[in-house]
N, CA, C and O of each residue as an XYZ file, in Angstrom:
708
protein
N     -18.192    -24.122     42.636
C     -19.343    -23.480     43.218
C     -19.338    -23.617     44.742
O     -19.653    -22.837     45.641
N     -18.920    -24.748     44.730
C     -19.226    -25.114     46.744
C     -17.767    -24.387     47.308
O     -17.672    -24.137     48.510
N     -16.817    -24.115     46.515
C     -15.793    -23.244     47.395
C     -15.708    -21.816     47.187
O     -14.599    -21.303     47.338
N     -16.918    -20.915     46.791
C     -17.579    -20.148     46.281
C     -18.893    -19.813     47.098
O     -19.304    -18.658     46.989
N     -19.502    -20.567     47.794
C     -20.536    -20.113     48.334
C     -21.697    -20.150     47.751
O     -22.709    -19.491     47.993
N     -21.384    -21.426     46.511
C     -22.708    -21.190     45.742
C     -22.938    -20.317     44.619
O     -23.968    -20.103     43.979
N     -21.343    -19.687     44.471
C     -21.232    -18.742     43.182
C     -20.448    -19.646     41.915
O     -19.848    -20.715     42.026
N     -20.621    -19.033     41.009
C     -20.098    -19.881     39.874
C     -18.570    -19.027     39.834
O     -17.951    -18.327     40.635
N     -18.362    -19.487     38.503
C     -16.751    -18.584     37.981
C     -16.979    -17.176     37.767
O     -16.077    -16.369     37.994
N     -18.169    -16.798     37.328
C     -18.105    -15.498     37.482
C     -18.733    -14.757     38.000
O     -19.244    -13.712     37.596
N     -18.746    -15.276     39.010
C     -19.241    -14.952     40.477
C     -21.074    -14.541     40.627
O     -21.519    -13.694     41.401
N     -21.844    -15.332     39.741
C     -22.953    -15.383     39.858
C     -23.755    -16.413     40.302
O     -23.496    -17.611     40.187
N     -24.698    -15.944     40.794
C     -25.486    -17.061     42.571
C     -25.961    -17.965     41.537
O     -26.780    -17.580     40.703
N     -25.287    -19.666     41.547
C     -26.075    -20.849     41.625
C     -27.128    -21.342     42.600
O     -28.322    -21.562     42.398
N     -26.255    -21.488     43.931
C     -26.989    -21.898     44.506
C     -27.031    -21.017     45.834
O     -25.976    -20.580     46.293
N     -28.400    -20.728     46.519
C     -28.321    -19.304     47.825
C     -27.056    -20.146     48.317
O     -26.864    -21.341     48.090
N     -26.222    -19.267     49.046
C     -25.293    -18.998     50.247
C     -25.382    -20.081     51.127
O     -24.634    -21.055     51.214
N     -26.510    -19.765     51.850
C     -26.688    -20.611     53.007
C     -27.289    -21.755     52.348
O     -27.240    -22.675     53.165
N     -27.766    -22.104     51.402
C     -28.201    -23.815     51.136
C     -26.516    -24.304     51.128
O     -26.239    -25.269     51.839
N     -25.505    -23.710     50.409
C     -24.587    -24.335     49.868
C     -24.160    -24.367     51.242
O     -23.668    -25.488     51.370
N     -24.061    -23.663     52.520
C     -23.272    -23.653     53.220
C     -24.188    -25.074     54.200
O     -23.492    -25.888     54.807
N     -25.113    -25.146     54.217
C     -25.677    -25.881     54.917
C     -25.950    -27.578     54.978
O     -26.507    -28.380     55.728
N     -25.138    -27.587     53.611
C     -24.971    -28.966     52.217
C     -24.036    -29.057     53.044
O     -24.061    -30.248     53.354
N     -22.816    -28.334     53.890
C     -21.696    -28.485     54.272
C     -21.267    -28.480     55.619
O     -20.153    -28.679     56.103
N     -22.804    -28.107     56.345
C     -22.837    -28.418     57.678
C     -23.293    -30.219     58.009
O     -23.951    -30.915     57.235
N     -22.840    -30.575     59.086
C     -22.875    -31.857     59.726
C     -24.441    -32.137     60.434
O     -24.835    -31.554     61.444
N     -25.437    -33.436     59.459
C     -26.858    -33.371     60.368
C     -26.896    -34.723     60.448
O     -28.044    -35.096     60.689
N     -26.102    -35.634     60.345
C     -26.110    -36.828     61.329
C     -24.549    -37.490     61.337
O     -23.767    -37.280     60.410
N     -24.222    -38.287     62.472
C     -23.235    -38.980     62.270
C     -23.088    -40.113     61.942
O     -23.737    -40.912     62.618
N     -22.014    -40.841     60.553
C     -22.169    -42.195     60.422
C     -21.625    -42.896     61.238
O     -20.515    -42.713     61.739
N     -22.640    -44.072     61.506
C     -22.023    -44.963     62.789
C     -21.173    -45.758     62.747
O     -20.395    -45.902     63.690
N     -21.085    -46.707     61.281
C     -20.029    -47.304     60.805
C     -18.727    -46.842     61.043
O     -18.668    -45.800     60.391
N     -17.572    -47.026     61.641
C     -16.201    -47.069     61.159
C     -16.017    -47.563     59.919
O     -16.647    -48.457     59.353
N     -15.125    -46.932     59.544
C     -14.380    -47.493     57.882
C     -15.414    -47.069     56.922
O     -14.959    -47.493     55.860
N     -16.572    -46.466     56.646
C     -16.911    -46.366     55.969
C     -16.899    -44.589     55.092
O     -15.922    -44.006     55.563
N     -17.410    -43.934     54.367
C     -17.042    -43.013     53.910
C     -16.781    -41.645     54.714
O     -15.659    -41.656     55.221
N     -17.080    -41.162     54.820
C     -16.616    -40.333     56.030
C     -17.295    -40.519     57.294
O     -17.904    -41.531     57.638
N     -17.085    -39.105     58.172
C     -17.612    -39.379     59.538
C     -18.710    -39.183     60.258
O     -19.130    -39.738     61.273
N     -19.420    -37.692     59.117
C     -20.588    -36.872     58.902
C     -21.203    -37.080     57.415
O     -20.593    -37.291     56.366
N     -22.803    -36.938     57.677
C     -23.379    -36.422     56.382
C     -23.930    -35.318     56.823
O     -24.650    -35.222     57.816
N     -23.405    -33.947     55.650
C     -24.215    -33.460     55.039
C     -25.355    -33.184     54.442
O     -26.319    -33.665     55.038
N     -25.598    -32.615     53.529
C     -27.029    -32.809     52.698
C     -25.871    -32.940     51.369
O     -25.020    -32.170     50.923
N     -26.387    -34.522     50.960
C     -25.755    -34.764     50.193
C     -24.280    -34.950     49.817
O     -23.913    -35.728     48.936
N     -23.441    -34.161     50.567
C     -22.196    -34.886     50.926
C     -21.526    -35.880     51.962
O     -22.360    -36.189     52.814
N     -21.004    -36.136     52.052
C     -19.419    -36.993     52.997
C     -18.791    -36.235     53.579
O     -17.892    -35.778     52.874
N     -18.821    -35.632     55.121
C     -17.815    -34.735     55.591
C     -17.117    -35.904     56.465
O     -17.567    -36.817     57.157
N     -15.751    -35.444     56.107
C     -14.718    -36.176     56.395
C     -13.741    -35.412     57.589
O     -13.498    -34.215     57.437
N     -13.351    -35.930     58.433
C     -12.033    -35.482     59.104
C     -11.126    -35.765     58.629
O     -11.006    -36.974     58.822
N     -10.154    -35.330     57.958
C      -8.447    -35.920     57.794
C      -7.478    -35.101     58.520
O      -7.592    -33.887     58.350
N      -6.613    -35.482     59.240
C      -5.730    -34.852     60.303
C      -6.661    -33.372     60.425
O      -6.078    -32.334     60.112
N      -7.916    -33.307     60.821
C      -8.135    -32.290     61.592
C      -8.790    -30.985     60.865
O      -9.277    -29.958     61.337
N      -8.525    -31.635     58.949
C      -9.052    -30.851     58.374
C     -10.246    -31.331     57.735
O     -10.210    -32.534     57.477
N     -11.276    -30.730     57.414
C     -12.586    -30.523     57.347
C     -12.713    -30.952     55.856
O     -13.145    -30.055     55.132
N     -12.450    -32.036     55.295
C     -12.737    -32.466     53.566
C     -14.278    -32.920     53.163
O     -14.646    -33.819     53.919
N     -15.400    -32.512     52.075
C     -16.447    -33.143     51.865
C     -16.121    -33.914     50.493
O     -15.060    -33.948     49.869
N     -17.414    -34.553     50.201
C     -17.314    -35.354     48.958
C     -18.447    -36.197     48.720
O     -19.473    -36.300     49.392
N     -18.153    -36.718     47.786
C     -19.301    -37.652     47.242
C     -18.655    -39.026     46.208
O     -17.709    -38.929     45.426
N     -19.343    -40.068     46.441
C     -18.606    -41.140     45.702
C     -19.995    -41.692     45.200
O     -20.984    -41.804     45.925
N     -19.916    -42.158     43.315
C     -21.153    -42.982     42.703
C     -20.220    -43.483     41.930
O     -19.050    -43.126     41.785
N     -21.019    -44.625     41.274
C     -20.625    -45.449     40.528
C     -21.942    -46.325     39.877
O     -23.026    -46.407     40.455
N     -21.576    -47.087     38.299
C     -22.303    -48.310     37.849
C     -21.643    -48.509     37.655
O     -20.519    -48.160     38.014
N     -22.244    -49.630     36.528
C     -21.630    -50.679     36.403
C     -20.158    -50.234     34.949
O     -20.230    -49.485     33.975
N     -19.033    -51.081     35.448
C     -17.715    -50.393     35.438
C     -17.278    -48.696     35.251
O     -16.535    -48.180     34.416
N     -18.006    -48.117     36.307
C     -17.386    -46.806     35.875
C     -17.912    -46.378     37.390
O     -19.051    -46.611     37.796
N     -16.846    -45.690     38.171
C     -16.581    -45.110     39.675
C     -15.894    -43.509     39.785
O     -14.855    -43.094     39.272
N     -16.808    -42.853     40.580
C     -16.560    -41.028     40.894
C     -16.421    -40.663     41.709
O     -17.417    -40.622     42.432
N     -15.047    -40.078     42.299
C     -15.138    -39.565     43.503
C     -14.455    -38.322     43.364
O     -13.674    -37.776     42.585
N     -15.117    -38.069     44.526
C     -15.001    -35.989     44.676
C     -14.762    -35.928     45.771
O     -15.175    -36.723     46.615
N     -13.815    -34.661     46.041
C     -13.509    -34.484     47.553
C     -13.096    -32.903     47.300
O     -12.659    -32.364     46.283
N     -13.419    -32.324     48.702
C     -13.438    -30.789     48.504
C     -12.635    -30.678     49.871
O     -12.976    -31.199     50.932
N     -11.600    -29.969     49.667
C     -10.847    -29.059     50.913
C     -11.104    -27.419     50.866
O     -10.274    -26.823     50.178
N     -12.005    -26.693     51.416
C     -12.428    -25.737     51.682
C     -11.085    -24.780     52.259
O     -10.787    -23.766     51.629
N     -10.608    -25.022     53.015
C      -9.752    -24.392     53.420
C      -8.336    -24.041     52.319
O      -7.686    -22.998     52.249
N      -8.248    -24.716     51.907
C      -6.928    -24.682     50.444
C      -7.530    -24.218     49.280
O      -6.930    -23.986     48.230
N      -8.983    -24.056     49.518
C      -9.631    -23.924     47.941
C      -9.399    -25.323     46.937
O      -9.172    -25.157     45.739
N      -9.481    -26.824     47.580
C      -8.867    -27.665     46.547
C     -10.051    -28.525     45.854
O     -11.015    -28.664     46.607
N     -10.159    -29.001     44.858
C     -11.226    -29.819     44.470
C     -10.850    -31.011     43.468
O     -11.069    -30.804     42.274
N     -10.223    -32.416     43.907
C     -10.135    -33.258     43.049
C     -11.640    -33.892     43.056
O     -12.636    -33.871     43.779
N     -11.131    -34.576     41.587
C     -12.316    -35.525     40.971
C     -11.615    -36.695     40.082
O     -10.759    -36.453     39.231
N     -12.062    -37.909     40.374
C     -11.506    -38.940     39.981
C     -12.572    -39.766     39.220
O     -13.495    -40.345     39.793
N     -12.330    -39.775     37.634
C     -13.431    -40.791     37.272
C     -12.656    -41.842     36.372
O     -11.865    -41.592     35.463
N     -13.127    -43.246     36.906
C     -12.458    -44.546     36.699
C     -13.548    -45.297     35.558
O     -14.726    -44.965     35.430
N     -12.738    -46.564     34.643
C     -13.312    -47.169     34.069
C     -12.930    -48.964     34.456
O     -11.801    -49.416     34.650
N     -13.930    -49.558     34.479
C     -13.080    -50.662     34.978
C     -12.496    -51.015     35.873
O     -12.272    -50.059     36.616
N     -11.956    -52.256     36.370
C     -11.632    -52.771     37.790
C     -10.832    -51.693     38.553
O     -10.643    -50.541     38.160
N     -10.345    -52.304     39.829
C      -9.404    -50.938     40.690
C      -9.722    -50.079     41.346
O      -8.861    -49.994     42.222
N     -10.642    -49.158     41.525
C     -11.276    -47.813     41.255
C     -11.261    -47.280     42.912
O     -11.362    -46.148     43.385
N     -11.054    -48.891     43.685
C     -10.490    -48.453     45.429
C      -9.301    -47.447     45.244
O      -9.055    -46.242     45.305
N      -8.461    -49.161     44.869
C      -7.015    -48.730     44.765
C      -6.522    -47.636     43.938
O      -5.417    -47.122     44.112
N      -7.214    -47.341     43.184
C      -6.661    -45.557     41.840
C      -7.379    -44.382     43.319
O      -6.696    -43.651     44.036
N      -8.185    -44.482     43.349
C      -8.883    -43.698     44.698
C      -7.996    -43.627     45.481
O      -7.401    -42.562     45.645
N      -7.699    -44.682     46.127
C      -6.504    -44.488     47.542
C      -5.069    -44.079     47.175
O      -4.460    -43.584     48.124
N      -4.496    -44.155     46.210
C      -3.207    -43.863     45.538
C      -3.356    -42.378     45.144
O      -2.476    -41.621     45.553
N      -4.388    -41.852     44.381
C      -4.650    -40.522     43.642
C      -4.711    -39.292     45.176
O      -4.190    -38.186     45.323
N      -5.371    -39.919     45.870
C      -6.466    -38.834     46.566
C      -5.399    -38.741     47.642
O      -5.405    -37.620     48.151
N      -4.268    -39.749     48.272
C      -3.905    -39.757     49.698
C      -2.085    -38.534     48.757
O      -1.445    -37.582     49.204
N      -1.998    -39.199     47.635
C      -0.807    -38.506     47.656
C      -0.992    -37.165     47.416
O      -0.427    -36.379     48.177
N      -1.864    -36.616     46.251
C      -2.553    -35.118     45.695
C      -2.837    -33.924     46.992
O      -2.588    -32.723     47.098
N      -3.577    -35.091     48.004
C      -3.755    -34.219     49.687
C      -2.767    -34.424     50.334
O      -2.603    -33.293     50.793
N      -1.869    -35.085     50.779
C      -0.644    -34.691     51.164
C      -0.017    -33.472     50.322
O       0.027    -32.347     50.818
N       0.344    -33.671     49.355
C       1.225    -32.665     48.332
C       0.388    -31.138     48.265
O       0.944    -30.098     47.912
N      -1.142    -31.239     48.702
C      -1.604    -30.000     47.659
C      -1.959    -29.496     49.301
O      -1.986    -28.266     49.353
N      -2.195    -30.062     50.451
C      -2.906    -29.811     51.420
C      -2.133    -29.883     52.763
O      -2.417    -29.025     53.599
N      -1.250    -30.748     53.046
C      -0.435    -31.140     53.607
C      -1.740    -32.105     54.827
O      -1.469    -32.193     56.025
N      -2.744    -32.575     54.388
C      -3.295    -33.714     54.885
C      -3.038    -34.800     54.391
O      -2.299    -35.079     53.447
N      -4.127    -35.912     55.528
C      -3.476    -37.389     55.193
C      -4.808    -37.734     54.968
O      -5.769    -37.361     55.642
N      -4.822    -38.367     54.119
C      -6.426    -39.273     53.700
C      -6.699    -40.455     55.075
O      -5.864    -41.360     55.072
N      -7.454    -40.510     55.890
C      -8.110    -41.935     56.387
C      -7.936    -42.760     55.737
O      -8.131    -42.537     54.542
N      -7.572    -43.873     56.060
C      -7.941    -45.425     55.502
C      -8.146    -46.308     56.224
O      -7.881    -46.440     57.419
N      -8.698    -47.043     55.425
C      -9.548    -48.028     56.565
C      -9.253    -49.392     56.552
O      -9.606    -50.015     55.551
N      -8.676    -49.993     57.456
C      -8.029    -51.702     57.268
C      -8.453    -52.130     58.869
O      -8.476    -51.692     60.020
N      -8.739    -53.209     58.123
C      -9.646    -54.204     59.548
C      -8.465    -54.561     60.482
O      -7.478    -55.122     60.007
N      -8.513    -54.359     61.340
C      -8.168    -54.992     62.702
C      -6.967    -56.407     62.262
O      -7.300    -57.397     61.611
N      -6.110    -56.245     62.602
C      -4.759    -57.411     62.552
C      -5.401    -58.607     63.081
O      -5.396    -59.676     62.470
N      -6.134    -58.376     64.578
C      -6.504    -59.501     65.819
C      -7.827    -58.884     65.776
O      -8.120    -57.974     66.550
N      -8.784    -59.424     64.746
C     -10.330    -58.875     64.933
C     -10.998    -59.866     65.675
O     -10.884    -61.071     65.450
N     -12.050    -59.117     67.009
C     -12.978    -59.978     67.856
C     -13.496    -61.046     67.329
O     -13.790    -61.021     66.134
N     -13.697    -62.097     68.029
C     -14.338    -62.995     67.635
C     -15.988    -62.817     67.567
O     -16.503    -62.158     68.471
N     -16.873    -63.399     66.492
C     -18.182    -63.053     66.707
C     -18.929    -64.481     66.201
O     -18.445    -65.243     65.364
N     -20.485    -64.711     67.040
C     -20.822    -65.712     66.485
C     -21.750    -65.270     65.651
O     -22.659    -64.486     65.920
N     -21.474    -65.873     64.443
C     -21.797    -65.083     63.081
C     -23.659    -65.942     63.116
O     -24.412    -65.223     62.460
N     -24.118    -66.703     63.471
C     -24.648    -67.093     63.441
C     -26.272    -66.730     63.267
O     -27.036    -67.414     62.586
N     -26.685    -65.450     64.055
C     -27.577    -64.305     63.507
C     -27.557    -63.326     62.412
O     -28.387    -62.424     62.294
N     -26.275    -63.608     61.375
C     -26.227    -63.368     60.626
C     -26.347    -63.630     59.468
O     -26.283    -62.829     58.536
N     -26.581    -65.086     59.397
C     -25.991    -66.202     58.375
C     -27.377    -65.967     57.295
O     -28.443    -65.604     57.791
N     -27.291    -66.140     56.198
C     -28.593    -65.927     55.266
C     -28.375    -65.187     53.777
O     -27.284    -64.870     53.303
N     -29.525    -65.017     53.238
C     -29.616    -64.033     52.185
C     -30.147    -62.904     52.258
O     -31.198    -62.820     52.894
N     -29.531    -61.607     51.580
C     -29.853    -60.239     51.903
C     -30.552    -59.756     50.446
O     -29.788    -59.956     49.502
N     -31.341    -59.393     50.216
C     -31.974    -58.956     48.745
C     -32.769    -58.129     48.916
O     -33.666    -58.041     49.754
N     -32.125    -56.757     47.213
C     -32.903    -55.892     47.049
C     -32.869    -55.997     45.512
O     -32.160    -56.703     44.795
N     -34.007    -54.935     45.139
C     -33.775    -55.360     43.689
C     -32.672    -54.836     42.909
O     -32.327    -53.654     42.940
N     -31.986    -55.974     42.028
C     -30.581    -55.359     41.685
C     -29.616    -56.195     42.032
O     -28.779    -56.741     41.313
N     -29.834    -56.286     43.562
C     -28.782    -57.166     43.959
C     -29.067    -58.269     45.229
O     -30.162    -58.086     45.761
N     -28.356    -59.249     45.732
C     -28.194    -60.364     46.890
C     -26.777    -60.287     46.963
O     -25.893    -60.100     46.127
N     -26.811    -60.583     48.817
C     -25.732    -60.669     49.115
C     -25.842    -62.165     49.832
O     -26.906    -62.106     50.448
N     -25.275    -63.439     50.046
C     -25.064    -64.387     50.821
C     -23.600    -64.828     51.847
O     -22.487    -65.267     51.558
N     -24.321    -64.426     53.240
C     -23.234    -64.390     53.695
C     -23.685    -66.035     54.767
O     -24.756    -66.493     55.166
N     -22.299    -66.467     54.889
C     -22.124    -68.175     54.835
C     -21.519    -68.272     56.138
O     -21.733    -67.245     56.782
N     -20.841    -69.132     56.764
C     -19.714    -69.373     57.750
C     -18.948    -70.876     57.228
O     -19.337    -71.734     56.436
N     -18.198    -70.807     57.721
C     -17.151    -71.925     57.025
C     -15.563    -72.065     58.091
O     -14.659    -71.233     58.012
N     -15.536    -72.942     58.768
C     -14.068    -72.652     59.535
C     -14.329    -71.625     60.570
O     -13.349    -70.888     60.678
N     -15.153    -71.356     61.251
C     -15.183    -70.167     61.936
C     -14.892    -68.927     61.732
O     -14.237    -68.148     62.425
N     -15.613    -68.734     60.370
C     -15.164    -67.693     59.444
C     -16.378    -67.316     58.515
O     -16.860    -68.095     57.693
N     -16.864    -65.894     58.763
C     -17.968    -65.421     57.811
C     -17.700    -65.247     56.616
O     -16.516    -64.917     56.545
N     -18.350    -65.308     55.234
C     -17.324    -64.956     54.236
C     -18.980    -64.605     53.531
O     -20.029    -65.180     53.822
N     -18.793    -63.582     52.627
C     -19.994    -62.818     51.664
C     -20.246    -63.301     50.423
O     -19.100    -63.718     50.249
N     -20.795    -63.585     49.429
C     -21.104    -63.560     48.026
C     -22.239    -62.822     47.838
O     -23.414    -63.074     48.105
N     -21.504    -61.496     47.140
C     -22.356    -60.955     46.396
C     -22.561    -60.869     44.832
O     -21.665    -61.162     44.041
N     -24.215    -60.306     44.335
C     -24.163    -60.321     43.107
C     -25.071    -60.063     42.698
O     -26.068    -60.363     43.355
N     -25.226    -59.456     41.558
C     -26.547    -58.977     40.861
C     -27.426    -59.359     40.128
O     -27.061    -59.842     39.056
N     -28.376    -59.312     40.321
C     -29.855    -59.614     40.055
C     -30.912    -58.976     38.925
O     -30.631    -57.933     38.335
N     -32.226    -59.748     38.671
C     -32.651    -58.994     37.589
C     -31.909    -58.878     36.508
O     -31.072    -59.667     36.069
N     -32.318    -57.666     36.024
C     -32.202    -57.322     34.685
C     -30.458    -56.870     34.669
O     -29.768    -56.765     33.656
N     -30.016    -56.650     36.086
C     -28.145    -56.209     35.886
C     -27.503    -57.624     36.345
O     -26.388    -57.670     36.864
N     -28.299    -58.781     36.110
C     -27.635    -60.020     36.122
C     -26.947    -60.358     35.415
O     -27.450    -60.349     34.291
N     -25.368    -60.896     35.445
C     -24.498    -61.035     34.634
C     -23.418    -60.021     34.116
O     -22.369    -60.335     33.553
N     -23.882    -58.658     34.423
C     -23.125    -57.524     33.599
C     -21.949    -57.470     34.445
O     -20.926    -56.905     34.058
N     -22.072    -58.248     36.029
C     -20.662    -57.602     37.000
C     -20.156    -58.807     37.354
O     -20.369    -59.495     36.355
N     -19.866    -59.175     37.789
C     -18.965    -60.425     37.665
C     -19.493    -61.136     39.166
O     -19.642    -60.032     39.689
N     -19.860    -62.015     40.180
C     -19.960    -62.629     41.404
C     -18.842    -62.066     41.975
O     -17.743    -62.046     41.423
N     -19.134    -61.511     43.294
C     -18.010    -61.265     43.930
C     -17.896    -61.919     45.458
O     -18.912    -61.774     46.138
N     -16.789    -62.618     46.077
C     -16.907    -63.254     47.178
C     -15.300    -63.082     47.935
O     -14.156    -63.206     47.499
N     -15.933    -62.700     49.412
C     -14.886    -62.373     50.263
C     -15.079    -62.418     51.862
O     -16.208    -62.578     52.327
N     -13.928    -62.270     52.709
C     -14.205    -63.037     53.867
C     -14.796    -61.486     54.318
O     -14.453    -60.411     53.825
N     -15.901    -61.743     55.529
C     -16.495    -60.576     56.531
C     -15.430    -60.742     57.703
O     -14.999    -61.811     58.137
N     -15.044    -59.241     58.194
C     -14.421    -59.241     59.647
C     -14.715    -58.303     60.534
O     -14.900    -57.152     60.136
N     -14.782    -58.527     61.486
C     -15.797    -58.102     62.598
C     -14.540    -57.013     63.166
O     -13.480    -57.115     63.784
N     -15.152    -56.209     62.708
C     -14.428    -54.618     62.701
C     -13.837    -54.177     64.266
O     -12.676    -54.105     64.670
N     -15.631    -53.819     65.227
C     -15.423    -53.489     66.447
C     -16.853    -54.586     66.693
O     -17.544    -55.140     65.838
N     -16.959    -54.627     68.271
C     -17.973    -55.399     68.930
C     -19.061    -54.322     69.098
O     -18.908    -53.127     69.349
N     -20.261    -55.062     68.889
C     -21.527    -54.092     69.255
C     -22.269    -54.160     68.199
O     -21.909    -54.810     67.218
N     -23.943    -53.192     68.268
C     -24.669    -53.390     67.366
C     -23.910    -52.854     66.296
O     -22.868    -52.272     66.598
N     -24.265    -52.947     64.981
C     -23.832    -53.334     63.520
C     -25.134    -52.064     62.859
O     -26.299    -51.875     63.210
N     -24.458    -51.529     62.014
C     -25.729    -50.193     61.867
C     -26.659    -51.251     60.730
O     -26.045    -51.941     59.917
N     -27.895    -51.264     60.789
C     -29.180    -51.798     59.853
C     -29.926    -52.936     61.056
O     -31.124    -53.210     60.987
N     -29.127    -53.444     61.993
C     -29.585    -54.575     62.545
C     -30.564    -54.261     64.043
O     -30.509    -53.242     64.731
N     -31.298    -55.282     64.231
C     -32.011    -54.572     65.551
C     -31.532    -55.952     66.758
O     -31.859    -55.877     67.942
């Protein structure tokens, strides 16, 4: 539909023209590096990859992960749905080789810094909670490190997860004042 204009397969209006086209225009930029693309949409992920214009959308619960990505220009539309652990790594393997081969783009990826800034983690240090989930992020060795995990009623269903934080680029941090 979205490489269609909002038309289906047989070429009858789902959604008007211009909503679909406008789902696909850029109305803020994400500030984060490394995180899903570079623009949102209404409702999508617009992405740059070498220059070409990819959208998408990524959800998930608990063990089961979806991602979609649209190349407009090739007419291309993968969809990836995972069960169980991995679901980065099947994502980054599926999506970077399929767009090379089908598109002749390169997927973004995102890996922290070899020699990442030093930061004093220290305004950071605490517990983060919403309902559902906490995150506790610690210092140890001059080193931030996260535990997250879920809460309530999805307590227990995902396993504790804990890993070191690295300070990407210097500067404000998007949520913080």
């Amino acid at each position: 539909m979205h490489l269609r204009g909002g038309r289906g397969p047989r070429a009858e209006e789902i959604l008007r023209g211009d909503l679909a086209a406008e789902m696909q225009r850029i109305h803020g930029k994400v500030p984060n590096p490394g995180s899903v693309g570079d623009h949102w949409g209404l409702g999508w992920y617009l992405c740059d990859w070498d220059g070409a214009t990819v959208y998408g959308r990524d959800c998930g619960t608990i063990g089961q992960y979806a991602f979609l990505r649209v190349d407009p220009d090739y007419g291309v539309a993968v969809a990836l749905l995972t069960n169980g652990g991995g679901a980065d790594a099947a994502y980054a393997e599926v999506f970077v080789r399929l767009f090379a081969d089908l598109c002749g783009v390169g997927v973004r990826s995102f890996a922290p810094p070899e020699d990442p800034p030093t930061l004093d983690g220290a305004a950071h240090l605490g517990t983060y909670e919403r309902h559902g989930a906490r995150m506790t992020i610690t210092a140890t060795n001059d080193r931030l490190a996260c535990r997250s995990e879920m809460t309530d009623e999805l307590a227990g269903m995902n396993p504790r997860v804990e890993y070191e934080l690295v300070l990407v680029r210097e500067g404000p941090v998007c949520g913080t004042r």
